[in-house]
C-alpha positions in Angstrom: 24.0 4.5 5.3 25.2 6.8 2.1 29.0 7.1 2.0 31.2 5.6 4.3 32.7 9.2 4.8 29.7 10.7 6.3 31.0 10.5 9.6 34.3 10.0 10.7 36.4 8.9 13.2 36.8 12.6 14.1 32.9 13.1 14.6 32.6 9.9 17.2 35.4 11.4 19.4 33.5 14.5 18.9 30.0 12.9 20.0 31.9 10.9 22.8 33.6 13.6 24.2 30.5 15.9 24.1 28.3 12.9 25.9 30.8 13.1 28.9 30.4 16.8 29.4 26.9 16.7 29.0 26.7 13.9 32.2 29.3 15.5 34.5 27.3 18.6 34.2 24.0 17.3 34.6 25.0 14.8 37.7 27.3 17.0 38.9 25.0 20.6 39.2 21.8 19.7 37.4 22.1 21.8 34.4 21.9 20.8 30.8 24.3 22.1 28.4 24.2 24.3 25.5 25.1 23.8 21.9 27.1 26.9 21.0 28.6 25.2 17.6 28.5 21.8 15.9 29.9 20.4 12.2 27.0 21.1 9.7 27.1 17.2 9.2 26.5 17.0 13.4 22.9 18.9 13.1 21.6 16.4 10.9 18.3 14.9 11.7 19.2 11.2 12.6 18.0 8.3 14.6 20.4 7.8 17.3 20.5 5.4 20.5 23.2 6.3 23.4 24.9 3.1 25.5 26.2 3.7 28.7 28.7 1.2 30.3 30.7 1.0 34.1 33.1 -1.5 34.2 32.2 -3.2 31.1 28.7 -3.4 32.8 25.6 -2.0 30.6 24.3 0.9 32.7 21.4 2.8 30.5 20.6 2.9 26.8 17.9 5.0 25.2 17.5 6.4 21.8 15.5 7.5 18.8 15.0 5.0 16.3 14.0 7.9 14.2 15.5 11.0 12.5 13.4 13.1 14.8 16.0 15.4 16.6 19.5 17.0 15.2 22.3 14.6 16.3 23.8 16.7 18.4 21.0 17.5 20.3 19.6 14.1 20.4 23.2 13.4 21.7 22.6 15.6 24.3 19.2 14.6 25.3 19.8 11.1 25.5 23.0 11.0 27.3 21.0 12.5 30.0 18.0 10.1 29.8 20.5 7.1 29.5 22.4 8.2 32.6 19.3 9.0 34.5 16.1 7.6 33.3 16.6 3.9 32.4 14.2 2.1 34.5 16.3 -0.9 34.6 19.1 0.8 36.5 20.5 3.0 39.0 21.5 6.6 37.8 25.0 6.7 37.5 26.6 8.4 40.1 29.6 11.3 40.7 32.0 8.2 41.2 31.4 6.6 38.2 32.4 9.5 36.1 35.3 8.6 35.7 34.5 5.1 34.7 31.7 5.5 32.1 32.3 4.4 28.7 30.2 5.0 26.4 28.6 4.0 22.9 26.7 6.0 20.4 25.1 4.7 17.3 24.0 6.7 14.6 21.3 4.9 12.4 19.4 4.4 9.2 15.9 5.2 8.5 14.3 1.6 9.2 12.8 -0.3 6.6 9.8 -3.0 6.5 10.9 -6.3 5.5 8.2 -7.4 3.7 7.8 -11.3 2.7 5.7 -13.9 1.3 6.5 -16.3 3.7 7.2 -14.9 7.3 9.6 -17.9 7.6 11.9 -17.0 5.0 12.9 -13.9 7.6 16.2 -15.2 9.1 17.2 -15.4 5.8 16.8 -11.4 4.7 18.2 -10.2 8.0 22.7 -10.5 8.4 23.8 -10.6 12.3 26.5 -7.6 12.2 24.5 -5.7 9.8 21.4 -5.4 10.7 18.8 -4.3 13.8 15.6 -5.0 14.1 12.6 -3.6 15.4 9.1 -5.1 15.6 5.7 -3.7 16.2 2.4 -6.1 17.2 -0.8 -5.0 18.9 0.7 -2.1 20.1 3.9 -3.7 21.3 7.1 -2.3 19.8 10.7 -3.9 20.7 14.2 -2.5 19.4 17.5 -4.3 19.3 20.7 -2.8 17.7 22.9 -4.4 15.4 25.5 -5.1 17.9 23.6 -7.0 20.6 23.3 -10.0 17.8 27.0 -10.1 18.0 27.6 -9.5 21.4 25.2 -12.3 22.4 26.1 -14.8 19.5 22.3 -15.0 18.0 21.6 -16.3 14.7 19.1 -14.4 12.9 16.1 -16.5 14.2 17.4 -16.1 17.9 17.6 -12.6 17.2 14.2 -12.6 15.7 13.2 -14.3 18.8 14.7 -11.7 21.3 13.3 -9.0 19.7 9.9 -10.4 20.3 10.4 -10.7 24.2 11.9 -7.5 24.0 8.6 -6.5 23.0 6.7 -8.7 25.6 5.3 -11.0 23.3 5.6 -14.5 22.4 9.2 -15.5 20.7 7.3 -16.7 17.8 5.3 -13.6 17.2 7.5 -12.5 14.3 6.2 -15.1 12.2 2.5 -13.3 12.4 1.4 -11.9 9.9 0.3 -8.8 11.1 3.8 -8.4 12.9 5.7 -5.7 11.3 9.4 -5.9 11.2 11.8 -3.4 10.4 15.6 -3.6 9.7 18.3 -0.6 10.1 22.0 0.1 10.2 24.2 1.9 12.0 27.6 3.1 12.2 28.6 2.9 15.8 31.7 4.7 17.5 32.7 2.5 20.8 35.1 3.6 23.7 36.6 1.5 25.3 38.2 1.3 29.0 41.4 3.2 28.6 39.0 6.1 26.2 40.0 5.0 22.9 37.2 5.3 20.1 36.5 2.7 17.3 34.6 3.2 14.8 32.5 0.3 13.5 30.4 0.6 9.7 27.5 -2.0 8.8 29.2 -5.1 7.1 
């Protein structure tokens, strides 16, 4: 992830902050914000995935496992898309403003983990650290670091849920012809009462 400095506490709240602003306006009248000025480090190209959460509930998360967008921008994009355009959930809503916390992780290029023995892979991949992605036929699945610890996985439960994220079967990451990528992310987390915490990979 380079430096532990590269972002700070300072550029979550920043990130956050912007996020809310970027959803009032669009639920509230439609329109889509412009970036008039960000820190240099802010219009970086970096993979970035955007949670959104009412009452402690997951309401929408979509992002770019790659470095394809400036942050900021991806910021702003995907707030939108998150609040509006998760299939598995209702938009959020004017009355849920005030309510919405949200979760942005900024993340590592991913990298193949490339083995010998496909059943040595809980062994190369730490829950806290690491997320995964796998691709298979076509099918691609992504998982961030933090949904291993929220749901308690070991590694080879989180290689299993990765695989049904990608609709195929739990044991598909010991094929062969299964790719499997790992990543990092430093993620900035607010909580109910607003306040932002900053977590780095282990």
């Amino acid at each position: 992830m380079g430096s532990e400095s590269e972002y700070s506490l300072k550029d979550g709240k920043t990130l956050i902050d912007f996020s809310h602003k970027v959803i009032e306006a669009y639920i509230k009248d439609g329109m889509v914000l412009e970036i008039t000025d960000a820190p240099k480090n802010l219009k970086e190209k970096r993979g970035v995935f955007v949670t959104l959460k009412v009452k402690g509930e997951l309401r929408g998360c979509i992002g770019h496992p790659l470095p394809v967008a400036q942050l900021i921008e991806a910021v702003r994009d995907l707030s939108i898309s998150s609040a509006t355009e998760d299939y598995r959930f209702q938009s959020i809503t004017v009355d849920e403003l005030g309510e919405l916390q949200i979760e942005i992780s900024i993340l590592t290029v991913p990298e193949e983990l490339k083995l010998k023995d496909r059943k040595d892979a809980p062994k190369h991949i730490k829950v806290g650290r690491d997320g995964l992605i796998i691709d298979l036929d076509y099918n691609k699945g992504l998982l961030l670091p933090q949904v291993a610890v929220e749901e308690g996985w070991n590694a080879k439960q989180f290689l299993e849920h990765i695989c049904w994220k990608a609709s195929i079967p739990e044991d598909s990451w010991r094929d062969k012809e299964a790719k499997i990528f790992t990543f990092q992310s430093i993620i900035f987390t607010e909580d109910k009462k607003g306040k932002i915490k900053m977590t780095l990979p282990e």
